[in-house]
Backbone atoms as SQL, in Angstrom:
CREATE TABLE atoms (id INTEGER PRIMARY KEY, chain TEXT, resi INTEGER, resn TEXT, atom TEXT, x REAL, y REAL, z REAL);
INSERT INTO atoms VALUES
  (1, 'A', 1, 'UNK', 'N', 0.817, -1.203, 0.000),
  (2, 'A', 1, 'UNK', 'CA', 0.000, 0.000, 0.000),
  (3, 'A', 1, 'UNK', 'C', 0.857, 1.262, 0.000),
  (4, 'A', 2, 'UNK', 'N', 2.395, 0.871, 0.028),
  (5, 'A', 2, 'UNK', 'CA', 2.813, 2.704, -0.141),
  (6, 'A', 2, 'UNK', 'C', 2.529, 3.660, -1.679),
  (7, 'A', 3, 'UNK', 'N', 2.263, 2.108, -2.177),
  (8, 'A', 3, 'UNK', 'CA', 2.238, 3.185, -3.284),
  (9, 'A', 3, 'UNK', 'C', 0.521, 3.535, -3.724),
  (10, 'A', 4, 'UNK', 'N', -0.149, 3.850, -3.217),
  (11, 'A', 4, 'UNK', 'CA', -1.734, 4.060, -3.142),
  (12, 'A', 4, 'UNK', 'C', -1.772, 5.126, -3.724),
  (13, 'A', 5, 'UNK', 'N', -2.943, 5.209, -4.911),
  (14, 'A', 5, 'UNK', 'CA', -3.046, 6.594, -4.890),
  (15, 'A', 5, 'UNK', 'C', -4.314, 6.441, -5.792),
  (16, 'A', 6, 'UNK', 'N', -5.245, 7.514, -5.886),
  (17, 'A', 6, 'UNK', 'CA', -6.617, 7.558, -6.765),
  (18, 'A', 6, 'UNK', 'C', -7.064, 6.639, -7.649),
  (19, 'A', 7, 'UNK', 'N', -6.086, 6.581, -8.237),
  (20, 'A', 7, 'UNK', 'CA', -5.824, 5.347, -9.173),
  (21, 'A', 7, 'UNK', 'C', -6.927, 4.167, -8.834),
  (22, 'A', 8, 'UNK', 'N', -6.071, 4.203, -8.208),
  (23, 'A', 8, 'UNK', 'CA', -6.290, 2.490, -7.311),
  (24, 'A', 8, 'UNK', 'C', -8.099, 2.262, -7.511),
  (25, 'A', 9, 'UNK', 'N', -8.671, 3.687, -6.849),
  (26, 'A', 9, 'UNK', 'CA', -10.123, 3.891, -6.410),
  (27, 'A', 9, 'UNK', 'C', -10.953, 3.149, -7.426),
  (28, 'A', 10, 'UNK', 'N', -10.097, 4.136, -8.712),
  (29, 'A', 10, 'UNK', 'CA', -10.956, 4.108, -9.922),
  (30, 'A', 10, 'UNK', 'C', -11.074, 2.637, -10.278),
  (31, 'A', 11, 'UNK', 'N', -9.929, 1.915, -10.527),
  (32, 'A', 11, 'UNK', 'CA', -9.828, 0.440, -10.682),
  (33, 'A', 11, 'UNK', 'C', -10.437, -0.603, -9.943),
  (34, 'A', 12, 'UNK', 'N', -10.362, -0.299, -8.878),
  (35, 'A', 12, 'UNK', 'CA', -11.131, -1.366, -8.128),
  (36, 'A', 12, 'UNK', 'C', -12.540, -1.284, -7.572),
  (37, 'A', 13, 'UNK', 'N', -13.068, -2.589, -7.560),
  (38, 'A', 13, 'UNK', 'CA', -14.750, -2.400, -6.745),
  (39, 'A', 13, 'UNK', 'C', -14.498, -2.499, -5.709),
  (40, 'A', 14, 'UNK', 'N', -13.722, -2.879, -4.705),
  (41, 'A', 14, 'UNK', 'CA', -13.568, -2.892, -3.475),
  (42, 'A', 14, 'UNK', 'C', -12.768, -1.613, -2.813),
  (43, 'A', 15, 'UNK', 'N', -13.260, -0.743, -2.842),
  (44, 'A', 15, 'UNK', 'CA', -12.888, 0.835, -1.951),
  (45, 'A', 15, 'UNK', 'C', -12.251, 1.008, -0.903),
  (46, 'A', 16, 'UNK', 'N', -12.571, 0.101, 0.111),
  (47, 'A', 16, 'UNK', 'CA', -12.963, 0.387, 1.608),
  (48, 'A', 16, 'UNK', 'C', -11.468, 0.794, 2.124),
  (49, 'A', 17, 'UNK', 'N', -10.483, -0.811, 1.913),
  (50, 'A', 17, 'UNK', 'CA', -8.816, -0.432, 2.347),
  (51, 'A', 17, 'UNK', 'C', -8.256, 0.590, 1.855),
  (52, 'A', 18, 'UNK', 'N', -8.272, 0.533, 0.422),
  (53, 'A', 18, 'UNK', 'CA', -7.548, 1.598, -0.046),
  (54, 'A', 18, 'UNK', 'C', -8.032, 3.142, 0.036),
  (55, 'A', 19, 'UNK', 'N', -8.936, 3.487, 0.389),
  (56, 'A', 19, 'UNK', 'CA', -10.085, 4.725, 0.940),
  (57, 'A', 19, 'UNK', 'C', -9.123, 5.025, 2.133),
  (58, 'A', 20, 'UNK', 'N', -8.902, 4.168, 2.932),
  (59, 'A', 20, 'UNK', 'CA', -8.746, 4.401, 4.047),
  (60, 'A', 20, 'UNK', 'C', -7.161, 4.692, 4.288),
  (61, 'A', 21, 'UNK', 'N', -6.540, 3.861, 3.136),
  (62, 'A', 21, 'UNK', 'CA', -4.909, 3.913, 2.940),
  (63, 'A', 21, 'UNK', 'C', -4.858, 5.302, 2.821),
  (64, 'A', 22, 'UNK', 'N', -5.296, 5.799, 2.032),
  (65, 'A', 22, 'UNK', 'CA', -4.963, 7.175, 1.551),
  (66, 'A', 22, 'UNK', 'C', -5.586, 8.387, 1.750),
  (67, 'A', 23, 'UNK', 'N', -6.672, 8.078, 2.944),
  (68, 'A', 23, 'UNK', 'CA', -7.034, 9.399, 4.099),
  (69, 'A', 23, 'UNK', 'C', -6.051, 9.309, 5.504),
  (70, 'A', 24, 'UNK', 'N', -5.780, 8.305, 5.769),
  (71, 'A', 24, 'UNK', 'CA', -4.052, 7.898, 6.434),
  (72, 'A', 24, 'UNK', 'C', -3.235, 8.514, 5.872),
  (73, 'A', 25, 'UNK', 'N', -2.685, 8.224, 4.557),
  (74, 'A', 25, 'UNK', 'CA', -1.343, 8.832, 4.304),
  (75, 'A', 25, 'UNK', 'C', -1.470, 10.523, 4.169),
  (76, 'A', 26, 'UNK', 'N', -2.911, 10.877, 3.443),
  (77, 'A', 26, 'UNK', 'CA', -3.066, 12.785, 3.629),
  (78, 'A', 26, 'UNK', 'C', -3.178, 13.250, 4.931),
  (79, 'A', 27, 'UNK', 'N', -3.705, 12.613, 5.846),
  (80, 'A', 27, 'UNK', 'CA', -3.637, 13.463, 7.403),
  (81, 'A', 27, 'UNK', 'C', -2.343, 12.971, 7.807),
  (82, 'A', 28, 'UNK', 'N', -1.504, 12.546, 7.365),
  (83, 'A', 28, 'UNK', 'CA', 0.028, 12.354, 7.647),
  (84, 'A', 28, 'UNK', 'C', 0.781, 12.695, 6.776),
  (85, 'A', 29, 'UNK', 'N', 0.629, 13.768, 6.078),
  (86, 'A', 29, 'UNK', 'CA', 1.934, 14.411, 5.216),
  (87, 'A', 29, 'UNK', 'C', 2.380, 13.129, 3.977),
  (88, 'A', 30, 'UNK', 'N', 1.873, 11.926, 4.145),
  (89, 'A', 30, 'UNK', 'CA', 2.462, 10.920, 3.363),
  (90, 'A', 30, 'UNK', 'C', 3.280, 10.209, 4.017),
  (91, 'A', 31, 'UNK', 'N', 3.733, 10.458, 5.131),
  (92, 'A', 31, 'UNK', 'CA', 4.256, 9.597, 6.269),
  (93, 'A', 31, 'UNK', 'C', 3.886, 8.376, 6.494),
  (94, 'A', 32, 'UNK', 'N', 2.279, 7.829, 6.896),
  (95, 'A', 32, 'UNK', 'CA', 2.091, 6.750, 7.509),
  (96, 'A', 32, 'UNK', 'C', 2.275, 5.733, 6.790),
  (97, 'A', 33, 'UNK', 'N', 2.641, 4.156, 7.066),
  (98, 'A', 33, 'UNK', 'CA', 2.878, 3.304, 6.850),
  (99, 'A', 33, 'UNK', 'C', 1.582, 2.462, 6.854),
  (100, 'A', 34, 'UNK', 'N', 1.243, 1.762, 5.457),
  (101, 'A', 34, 'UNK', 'CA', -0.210, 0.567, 5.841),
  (102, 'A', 34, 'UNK', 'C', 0.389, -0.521, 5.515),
  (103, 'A', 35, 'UNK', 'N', 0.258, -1.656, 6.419),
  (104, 'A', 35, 'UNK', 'CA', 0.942, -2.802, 5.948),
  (105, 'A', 35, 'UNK', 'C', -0.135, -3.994, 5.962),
  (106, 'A', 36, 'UNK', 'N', -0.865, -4.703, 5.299),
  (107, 'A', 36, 'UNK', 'CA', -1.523, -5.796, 4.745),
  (108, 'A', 36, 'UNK', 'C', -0.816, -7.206, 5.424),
  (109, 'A', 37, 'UNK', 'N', -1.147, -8.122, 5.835),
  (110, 'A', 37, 'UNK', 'CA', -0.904, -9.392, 5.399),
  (111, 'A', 37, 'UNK', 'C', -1.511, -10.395, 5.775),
  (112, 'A', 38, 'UNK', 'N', -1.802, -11.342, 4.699),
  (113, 'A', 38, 'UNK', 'CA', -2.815, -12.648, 4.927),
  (114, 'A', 38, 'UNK', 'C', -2.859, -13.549, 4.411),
  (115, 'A', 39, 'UNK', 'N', -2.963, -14.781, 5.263),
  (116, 'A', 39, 'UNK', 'CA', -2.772, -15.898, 4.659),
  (117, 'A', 39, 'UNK', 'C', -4.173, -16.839, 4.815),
  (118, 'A', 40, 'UNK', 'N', -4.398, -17.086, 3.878),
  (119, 'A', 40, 'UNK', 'CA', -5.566, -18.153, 3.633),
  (120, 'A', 40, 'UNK', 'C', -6.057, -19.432, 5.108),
  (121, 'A', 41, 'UNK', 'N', -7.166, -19.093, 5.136),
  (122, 'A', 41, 'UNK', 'CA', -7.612, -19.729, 6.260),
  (123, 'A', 41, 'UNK', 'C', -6.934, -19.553, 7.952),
  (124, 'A', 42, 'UNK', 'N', -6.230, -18.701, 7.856),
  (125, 'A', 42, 'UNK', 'CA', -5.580, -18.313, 8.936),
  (126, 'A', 42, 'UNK', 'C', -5.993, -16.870, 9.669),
  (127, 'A', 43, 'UNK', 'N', -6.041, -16.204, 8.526),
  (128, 'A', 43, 'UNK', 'CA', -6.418, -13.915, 8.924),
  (129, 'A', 43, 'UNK', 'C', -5.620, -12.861, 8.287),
  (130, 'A', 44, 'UNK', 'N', -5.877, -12.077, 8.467),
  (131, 'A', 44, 'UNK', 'CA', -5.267, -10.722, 7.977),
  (132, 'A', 44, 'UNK', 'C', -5.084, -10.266, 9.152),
  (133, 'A', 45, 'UNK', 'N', -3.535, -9.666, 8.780),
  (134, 'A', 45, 'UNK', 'CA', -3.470, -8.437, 9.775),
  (135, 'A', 45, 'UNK', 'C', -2.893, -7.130, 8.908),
  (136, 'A', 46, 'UNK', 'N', -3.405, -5.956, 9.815),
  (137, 'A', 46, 'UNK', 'CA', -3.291, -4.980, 9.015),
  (138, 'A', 46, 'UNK', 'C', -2.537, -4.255, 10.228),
  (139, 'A', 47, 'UNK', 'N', -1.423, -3.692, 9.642),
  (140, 'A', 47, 'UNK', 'CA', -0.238, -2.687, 10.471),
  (141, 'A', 47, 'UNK', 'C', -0.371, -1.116, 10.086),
  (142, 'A', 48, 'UNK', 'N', -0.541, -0.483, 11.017),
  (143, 'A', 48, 'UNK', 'CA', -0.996, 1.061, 10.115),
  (144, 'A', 48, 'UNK', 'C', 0.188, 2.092, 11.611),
  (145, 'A', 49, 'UNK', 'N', 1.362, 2.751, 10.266),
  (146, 'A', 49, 'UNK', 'CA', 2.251, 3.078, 11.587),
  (147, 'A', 49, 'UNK', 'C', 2.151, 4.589, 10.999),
  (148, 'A', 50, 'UNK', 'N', 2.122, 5.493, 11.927),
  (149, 'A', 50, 'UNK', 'CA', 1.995, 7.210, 12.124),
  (150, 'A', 50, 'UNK', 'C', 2.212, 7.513, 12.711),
  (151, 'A', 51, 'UNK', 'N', 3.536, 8.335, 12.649),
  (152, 'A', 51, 'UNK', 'CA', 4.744, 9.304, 13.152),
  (153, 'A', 51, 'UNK', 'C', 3.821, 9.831, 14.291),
  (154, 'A', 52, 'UNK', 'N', 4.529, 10.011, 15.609),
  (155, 'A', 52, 'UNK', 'CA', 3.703, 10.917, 16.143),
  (156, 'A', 52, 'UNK', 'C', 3.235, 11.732, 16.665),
  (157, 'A', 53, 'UNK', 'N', 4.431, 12.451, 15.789),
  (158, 'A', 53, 'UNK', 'CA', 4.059, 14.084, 15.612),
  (159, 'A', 53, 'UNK', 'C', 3.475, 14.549, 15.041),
  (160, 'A', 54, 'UNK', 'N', 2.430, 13.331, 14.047),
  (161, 'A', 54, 'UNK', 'CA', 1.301, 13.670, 12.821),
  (162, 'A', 54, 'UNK', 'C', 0.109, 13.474, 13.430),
  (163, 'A', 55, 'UNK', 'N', 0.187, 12.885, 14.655),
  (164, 'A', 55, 'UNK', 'CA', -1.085, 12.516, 15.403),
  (165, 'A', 55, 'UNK', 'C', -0.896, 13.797, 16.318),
  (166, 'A', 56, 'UNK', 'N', -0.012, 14.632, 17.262),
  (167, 'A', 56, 'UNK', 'CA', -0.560, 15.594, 18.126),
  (168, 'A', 56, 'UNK', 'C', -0.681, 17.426, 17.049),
  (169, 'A', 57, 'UNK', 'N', -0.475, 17.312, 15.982),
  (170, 'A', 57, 'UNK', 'CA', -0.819, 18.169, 15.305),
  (171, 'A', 57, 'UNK', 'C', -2.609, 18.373, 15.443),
  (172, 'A', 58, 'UNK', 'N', -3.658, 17.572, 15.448),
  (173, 'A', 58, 'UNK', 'CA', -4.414, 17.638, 15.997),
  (174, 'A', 58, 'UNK', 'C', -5.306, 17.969, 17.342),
  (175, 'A', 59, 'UNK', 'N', -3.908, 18.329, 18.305),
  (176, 'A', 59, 'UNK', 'CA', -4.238, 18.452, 19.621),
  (177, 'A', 59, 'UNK', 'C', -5.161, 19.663, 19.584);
């Protein structure tokens, strides 16, 4: 997912991750990290890392 971008939107029917990848990476300057991974019959995990000095800019 670092490389996410509009694109993606247009191409795919499934929105939801990548929607979300890349309202993450704009309220973080492009900083945050989304990391995916899953293995069949086992789960997904999803890693989402933001600097966080991009999170008290909001204070």
């Amino acid at each position: 997912m670092h490389k996410a971008d509009i694109r993606m939107l247009q191409e795919n029917k499934s929105v939801g991750i990548v929607n979300a990848c890349l309202r993450i990476k704009m309220l973080s300057e492009d900083s945050a990290a989304f990391e995916l991974e899953s293995e069949e019959s086992i789960g997904t995990t999803v890693t989402i890392r933001i600097p966080i000095e991009h999170l008290r800019k909001g204070e």
